[in-house]
C-alpha positions as a LaTeX table, in Angstrom:
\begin{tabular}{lrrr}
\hline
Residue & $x$ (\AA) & $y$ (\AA) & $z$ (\AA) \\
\hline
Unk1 & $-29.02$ & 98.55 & 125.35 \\
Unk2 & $-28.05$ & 102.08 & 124.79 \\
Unk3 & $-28.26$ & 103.69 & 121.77 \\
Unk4 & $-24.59$ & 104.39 & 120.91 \\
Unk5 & $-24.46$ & 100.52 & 121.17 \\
Unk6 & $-26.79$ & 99.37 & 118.98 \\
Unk7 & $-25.14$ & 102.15 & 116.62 \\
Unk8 & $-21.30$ & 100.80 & 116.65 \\
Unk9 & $-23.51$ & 96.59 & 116.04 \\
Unk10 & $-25.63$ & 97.87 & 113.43 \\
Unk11 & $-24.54$ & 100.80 & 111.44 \\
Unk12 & $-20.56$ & 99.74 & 111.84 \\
Unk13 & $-20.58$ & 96.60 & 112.52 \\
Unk14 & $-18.06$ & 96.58 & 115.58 \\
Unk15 & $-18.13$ & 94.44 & 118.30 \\
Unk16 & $-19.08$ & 95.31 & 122.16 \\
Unk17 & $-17.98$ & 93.45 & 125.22 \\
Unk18 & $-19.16$ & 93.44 & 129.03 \\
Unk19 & $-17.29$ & 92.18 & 131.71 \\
Unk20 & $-19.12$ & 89.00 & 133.42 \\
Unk21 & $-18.79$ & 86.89 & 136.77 \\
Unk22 & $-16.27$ & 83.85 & 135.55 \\
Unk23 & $-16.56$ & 80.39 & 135.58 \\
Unk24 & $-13.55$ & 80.05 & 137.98 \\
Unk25 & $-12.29$ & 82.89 & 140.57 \\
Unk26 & $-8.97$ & 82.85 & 138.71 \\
Unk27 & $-9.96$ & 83.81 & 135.44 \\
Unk28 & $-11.54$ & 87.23 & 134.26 \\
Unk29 & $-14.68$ & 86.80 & 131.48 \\
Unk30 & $-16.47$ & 89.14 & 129.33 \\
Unk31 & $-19.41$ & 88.53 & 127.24 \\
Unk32 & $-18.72$ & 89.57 & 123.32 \\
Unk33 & $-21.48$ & 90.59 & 120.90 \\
Unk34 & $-20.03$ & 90.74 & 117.61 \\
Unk35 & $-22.08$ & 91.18 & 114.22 \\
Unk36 & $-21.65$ & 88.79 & 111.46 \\
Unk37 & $-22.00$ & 89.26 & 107.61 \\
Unk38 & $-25.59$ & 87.70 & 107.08 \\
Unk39 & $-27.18$ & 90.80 & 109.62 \\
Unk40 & $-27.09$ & 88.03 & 112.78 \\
Unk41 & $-25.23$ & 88.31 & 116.23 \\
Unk42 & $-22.67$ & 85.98 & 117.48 \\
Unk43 & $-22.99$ & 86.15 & 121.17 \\
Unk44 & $-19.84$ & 84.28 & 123.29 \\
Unk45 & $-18.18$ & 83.97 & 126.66 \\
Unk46 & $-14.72$ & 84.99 & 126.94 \\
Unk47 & $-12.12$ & 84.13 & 129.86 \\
Unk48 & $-8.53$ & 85.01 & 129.79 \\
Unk49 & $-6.52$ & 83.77 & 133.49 \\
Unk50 & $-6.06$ & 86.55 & 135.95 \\
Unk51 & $-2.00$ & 85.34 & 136.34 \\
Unk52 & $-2.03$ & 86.62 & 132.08 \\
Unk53 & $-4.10$ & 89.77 & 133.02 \\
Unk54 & $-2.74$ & 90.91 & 136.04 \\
Unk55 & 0.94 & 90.47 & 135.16 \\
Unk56 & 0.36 & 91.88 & 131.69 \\
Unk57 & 1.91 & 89.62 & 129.69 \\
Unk58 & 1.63 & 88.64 & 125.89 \\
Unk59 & $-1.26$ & 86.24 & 125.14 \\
Unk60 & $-2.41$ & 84.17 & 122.23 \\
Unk61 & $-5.69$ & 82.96 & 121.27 \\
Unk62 & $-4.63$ & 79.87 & 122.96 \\
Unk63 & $-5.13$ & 81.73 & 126.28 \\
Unk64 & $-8.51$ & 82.54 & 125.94 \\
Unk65 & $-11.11$ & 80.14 & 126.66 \\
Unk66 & $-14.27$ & 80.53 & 124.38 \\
Unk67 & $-17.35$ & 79.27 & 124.57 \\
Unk68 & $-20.41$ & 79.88 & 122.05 \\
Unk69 & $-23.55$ & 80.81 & 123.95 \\
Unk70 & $-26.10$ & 82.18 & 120.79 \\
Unk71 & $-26.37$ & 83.59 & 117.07 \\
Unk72 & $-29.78$ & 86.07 & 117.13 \\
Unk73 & $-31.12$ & 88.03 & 114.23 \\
Unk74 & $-32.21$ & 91.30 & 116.40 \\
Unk75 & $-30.50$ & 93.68 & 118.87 \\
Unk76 & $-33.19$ & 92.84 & 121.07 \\
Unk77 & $-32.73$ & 88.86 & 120.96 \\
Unk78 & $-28.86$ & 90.37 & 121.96 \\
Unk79 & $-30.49$ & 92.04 & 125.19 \\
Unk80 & $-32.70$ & 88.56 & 126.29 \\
Unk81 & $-29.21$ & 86.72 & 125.40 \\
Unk82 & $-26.67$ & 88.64 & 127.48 \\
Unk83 & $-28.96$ & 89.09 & 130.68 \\
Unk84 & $-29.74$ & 85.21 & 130.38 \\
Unk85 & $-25.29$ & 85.15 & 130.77 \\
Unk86 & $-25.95$ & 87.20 & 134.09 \\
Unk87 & $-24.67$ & 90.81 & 132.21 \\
Unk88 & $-27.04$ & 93.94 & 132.03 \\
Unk89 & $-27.27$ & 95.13 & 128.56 \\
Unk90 & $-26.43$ & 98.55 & 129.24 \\
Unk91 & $-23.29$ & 97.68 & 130.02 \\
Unk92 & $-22.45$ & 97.13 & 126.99 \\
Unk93 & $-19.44$ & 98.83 & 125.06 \\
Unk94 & $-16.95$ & 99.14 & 123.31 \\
Unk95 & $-13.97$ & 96.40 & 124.25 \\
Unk96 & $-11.54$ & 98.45 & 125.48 \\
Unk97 & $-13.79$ & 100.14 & 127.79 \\
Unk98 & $-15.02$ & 96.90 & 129.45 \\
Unk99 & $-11.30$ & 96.54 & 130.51 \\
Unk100 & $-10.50$ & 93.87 & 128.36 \\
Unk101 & $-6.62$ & 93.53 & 127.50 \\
Unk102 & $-6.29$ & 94.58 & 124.55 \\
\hline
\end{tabular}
């Protein structure tokens, strides 16, 4: 993970994203990393359907399908976590540079 990432999880506390291969072909996923209070990592699947996306439309959080894939206490248990959710680490960024719709 590169070091600007680990900076904006550990020193202030904001959340990275990757985009990921989806479940279905007509949905777009991401992989979220986002720190919690207690010094852990919430890592979890996001998928939002292409129709939503591409036709940039409102959406709520019913939209999004979320699954819950692993809470780690180290940036490098967040490295072992995202590649075993088929996502390079370094990809890792900030969300609205993964493309997700903000």
């Amino acid at each position: 993970m590169r070091i600007e990432v680990v900076n904006r999880l550990v020193m202030t506390r904001g959340l990275v994203s990757a985009r990921r291969q989806p479940s279905t072909p007509h949905f777009y996923a991401w992989v979220w990393v986002s720190p919690l209070r207690e010094g852990k990592f919430r890592i979890s699947t996001v998928e939002i359907p292409k129709s939503i996306v591409d036709q940039d439309a409102c959406f709520g959080e019913e939209d999004i399908e979320r699954a819950h894939a692993a809470t780690v206490e180290t940036v490098a248990q967040v490295d072992a976590e995202v590649r075993k959710l088929g996502v390079d680490p370094e990809t890792l960024d900030a969300p609205w540079k993964s493309e997700f719709p903000l």
